[in-house]
N, CA, C and O atoms as CSV, one atom per row, in Angstrom:
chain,resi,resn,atom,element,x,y,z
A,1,UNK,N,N,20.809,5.437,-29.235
A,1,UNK,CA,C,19.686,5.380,-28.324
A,1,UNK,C,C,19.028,6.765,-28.286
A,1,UNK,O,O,19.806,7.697,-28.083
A,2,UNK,N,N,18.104,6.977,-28.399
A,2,UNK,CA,C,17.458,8.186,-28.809
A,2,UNK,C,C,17.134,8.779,-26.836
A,2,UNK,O,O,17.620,8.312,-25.807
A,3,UNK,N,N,16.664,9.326,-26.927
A,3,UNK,CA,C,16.164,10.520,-25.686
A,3,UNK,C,C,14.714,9.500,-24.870
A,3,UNK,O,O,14.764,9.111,-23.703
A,4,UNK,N,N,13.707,9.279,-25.679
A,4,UNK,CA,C,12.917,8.995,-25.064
A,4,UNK,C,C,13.272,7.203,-24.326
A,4,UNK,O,O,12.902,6.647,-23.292
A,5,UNK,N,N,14.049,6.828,-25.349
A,5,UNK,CA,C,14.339,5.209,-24.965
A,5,UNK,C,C,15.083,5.077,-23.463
A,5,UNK,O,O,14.894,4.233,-22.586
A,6,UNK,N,N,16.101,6.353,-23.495
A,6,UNK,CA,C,16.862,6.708,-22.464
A,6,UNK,C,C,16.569,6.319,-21.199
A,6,UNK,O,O,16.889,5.431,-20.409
A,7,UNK,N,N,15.332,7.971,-21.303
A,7,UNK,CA,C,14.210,8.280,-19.887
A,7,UNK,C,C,13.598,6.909,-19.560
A,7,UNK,O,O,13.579,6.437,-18.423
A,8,UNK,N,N,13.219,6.452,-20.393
A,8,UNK,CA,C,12.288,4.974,-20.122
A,8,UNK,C,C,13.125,3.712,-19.068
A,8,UNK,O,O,12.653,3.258,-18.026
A,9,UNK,N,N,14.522,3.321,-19.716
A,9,UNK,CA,C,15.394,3.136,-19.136
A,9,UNK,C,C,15.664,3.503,-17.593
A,9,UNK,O,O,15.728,2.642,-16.715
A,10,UNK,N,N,15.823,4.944,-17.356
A,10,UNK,CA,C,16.115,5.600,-16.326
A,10,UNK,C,C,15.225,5.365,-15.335
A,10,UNK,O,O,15.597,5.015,-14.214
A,11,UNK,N,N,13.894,5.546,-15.675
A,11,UNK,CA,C,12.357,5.271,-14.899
A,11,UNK,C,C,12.752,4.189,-14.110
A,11,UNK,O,O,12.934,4.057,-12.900
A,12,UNK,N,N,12.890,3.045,-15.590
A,12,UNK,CA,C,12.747,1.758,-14.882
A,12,UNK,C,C,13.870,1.198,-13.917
A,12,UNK,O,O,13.449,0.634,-12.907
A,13,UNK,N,N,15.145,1.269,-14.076
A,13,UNK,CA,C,15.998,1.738,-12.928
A,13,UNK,C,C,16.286,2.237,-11.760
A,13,UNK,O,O,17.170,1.915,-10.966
A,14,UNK,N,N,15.135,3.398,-11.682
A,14,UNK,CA,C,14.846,4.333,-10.401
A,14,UNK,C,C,13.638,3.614,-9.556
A,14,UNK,O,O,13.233,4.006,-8.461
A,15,UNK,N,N,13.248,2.715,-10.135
A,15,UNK,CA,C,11.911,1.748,-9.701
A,15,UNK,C,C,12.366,0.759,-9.057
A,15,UNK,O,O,11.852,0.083,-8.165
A,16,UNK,N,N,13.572,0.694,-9.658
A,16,UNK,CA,C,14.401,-0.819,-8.712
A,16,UNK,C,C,14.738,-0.484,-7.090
A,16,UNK,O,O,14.941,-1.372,-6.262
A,17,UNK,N,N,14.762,1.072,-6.769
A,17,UNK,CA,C,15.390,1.377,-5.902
A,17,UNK,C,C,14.573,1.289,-4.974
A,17,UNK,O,O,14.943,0.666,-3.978
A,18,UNK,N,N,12.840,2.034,-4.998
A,18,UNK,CA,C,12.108,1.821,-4.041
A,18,UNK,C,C,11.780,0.251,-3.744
A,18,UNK,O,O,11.752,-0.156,-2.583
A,19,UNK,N,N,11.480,-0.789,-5.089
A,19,UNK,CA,C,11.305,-1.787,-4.953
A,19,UNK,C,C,12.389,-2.324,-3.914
A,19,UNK,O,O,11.844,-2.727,-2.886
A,20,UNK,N,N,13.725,-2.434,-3.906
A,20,UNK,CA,C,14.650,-3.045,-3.027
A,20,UNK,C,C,14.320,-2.736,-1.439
A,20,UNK,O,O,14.459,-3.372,-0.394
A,21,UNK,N,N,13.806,-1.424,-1.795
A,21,UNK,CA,C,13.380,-1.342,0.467
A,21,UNK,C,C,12.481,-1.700,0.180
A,21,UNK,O,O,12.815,-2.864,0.398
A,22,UNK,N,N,11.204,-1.824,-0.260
A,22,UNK,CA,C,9.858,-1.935,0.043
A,22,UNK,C,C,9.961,-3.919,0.478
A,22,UNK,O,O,9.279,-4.440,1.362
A,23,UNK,N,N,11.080,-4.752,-0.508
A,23,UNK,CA,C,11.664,-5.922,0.241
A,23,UNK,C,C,12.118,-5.787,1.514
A,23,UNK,O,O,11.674,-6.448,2.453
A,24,UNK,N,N,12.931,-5.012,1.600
A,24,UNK,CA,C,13.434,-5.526,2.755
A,24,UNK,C,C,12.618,-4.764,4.071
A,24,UNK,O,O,13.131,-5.158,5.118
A,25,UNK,N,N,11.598,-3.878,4.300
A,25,UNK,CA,C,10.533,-3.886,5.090
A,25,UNK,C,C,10.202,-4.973,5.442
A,25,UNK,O,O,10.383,-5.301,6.615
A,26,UNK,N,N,9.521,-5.995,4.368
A,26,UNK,CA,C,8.804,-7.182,4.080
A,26,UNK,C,C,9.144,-7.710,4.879
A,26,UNK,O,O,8.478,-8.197,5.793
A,27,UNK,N,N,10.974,-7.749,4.613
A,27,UNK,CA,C,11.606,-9.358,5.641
A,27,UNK,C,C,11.574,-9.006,6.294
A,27,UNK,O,O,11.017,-9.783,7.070
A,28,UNK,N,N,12.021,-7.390,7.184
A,28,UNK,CA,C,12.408,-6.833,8.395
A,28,UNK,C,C,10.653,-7.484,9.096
A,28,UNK,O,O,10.522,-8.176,10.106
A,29,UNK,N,N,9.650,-7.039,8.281
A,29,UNK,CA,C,8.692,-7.431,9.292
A,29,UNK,C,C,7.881,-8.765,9.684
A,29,UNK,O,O,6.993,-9.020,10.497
A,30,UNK,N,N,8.667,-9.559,8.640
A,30,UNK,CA,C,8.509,-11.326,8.910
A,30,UNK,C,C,9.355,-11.521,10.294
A,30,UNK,O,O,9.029,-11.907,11.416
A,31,UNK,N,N,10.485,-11.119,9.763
A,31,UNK,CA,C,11.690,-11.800,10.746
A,31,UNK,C,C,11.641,-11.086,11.958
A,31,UNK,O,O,12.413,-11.565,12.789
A,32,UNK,N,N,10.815,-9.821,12.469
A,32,UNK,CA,C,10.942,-9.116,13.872
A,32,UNK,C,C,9.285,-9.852,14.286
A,32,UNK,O,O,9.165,-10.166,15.470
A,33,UNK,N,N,8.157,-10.097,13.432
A,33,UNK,CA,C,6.936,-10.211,13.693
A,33,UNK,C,C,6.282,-8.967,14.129
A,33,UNK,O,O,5.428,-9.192,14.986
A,34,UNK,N,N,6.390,-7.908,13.861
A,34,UNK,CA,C,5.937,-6.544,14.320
A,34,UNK,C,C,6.112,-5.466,13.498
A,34,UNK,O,O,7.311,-5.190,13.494
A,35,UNK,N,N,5.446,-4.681,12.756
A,35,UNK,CA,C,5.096,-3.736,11.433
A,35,UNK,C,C,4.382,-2.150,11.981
A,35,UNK,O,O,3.286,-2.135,12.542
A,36,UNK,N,N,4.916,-1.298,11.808
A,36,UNK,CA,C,4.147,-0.300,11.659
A,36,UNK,C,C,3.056,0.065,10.987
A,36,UNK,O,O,3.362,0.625,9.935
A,37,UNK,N,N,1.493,-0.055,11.228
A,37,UNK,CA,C,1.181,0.112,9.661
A,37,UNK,C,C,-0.022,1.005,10.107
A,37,UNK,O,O,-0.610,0.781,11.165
A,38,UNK,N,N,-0.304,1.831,9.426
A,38,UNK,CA,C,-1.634,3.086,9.597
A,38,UNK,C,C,-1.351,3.440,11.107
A,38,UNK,O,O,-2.285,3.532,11.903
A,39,UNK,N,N,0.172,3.667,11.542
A,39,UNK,CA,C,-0.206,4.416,12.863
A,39,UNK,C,C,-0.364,3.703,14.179
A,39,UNK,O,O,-0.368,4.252,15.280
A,40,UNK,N,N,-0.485,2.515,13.958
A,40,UNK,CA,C,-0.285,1.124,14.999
A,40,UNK,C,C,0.403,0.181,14.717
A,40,UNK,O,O,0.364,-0.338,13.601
A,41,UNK,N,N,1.072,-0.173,15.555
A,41,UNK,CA,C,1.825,-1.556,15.429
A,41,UNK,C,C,1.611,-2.931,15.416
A,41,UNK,O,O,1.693,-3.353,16.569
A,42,UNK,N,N,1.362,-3.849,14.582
A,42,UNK,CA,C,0.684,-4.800,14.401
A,42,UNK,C,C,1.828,-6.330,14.529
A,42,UNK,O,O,2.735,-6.594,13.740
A,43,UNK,N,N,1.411,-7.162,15.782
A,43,UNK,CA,C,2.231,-8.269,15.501
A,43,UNK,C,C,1.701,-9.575,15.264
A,43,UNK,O,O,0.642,-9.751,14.661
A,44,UNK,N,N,2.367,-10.438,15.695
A,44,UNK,CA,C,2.187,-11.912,15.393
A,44,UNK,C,C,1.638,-12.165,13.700
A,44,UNK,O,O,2.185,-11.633,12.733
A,45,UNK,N,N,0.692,-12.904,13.637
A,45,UNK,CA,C,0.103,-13.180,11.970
A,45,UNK,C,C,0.079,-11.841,11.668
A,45,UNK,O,O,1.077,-11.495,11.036
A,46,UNK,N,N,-0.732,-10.945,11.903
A,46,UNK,CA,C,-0.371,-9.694,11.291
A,46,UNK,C,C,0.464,-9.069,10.521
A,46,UNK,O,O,0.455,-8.307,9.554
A,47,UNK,N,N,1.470,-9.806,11.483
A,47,UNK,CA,C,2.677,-8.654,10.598
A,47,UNK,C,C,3.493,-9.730,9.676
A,47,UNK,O,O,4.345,-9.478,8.824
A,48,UNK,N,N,3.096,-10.736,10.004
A,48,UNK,CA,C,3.438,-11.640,8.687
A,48,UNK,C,C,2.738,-11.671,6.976
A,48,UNK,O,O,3.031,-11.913,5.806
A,49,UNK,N,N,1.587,-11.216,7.902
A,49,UNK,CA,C,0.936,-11.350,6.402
A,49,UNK,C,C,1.216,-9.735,5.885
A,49,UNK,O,O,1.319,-9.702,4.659
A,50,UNK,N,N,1.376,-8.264,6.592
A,50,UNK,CA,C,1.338,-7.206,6.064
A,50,UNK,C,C,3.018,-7.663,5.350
A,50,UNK,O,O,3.105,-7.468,4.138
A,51,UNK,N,N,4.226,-8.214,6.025
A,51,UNK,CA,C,5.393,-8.720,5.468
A,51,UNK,C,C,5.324,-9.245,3.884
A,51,UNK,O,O,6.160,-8.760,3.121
A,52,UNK,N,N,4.389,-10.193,3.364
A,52,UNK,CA,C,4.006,-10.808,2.472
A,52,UNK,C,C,3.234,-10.336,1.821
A,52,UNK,O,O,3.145,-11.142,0.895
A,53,UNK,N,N,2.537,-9.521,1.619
A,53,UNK,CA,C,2.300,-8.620,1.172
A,53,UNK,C,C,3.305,-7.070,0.544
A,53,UNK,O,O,3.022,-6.406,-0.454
A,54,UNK,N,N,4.257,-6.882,1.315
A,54,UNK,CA,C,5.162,-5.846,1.047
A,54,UNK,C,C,5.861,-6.691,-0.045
A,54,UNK,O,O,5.856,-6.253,-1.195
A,55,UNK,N,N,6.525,-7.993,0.261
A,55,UNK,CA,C,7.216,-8.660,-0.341
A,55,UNK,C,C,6.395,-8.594,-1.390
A,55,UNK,O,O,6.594,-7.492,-1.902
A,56,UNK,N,N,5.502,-9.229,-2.046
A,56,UNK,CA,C,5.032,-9.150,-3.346
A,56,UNK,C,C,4.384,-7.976,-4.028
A,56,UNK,O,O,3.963,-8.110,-5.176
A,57,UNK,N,N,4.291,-6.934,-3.445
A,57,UNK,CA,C,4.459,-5.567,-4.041
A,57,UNK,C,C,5.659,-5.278,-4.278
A,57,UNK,O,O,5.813,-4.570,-5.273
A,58,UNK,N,N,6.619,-5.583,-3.695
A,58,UNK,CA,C,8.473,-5.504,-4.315
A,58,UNK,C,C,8.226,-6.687,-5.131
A,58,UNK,O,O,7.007,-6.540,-5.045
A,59,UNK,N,N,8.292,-7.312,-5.560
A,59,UNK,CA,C,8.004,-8.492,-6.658
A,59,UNK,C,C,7.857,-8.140,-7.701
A,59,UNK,O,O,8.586,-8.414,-8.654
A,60,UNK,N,N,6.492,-7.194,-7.719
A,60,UNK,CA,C,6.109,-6.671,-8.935
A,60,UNK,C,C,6.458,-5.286,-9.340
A,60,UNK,O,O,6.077,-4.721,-10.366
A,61,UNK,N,N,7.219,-4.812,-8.421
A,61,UNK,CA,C,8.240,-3.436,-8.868
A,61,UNK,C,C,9.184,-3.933,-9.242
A,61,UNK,O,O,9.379,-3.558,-10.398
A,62,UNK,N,N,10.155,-4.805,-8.811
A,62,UNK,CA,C,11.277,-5.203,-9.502
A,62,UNK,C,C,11.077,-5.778,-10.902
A,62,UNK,O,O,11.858,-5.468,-11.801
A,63,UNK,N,N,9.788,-6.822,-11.168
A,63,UNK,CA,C,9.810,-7.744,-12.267
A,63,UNK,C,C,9.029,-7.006,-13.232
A,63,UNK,O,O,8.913,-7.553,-14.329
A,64,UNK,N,N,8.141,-5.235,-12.978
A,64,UNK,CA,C,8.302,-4.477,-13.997
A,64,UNK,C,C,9.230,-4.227,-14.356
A,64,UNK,O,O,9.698,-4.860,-15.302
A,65,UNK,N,N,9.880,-3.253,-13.801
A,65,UNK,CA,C,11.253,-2.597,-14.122
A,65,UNK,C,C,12.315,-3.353,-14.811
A,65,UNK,O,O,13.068,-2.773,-15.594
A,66,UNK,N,N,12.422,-4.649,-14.560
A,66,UNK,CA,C,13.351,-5.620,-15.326
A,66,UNK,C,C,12.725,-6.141,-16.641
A,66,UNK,O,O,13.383,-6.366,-17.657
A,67,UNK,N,N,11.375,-6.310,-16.520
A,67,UNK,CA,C,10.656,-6.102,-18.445
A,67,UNK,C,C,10.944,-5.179,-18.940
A,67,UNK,O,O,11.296,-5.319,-20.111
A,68,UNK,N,N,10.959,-3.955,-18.443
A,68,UNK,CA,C,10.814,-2.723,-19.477
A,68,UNK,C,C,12.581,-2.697,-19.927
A,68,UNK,O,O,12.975,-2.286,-21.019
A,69,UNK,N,N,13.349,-3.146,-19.001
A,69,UNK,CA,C,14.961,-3.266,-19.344
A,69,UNK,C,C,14.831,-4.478,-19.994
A,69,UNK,O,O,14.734,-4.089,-21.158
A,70,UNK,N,N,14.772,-5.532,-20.029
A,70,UNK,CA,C,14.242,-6.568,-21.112
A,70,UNK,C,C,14.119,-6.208,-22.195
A,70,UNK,O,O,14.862,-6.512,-23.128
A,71,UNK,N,N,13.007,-5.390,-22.251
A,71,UNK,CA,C,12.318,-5.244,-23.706
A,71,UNK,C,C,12.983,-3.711,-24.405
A,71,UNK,O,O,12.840,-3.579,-25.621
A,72,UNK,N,N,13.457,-2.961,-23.886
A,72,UNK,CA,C,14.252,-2.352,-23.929
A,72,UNK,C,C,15.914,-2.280,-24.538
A,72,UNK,O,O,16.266,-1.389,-25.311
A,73,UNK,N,N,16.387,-2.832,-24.289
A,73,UNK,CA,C,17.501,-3.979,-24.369
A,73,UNK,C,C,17.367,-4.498,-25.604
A,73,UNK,O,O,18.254,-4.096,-26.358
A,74,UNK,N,N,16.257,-5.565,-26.318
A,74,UNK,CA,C,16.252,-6.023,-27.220
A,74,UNK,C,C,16.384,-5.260,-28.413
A,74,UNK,O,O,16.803,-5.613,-29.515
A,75,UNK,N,N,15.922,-4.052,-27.985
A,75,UNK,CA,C,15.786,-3.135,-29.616
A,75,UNK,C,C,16.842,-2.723,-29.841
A,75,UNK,O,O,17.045,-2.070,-30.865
């Protein structure tokens, strides 16, 4: 495995980590109904939808990071 394949690896690994809280914000702020967000606290639909939203920004940090180990992997 050469040096650069490594780092690439490593990146995408270290991506999993923010992705895993940026989930569980998500649920924390489905399941309480109340979110911190720009400095105010936002509930009811609000904070469901800022929840669902977090959640699928962790979605797409995790399901990069697991392509680039995917495709990675194969070579």
């Amino acid at each position: 495995m050469t040096l650069a394949r490594a780092l690439v690896l490593l990146a995408a690994l270290l991506l999993l980590i923010p992705g895993l809280f940026v989930a569980l914000k998500g649920l924390a702020a489905i399941r309480r109904r109340s979110v911190l967000v720009q400095g105010r606290v936002v509930t009811g639909a609000g904070a469901i939808l800022a929840g669902l939203v977090l959640l699928s920004w962790a979605g797409a940090m995790i399901a990069f990071a697991v392509a680039v180990v995917a495709a990675q992997w194969r070579r």
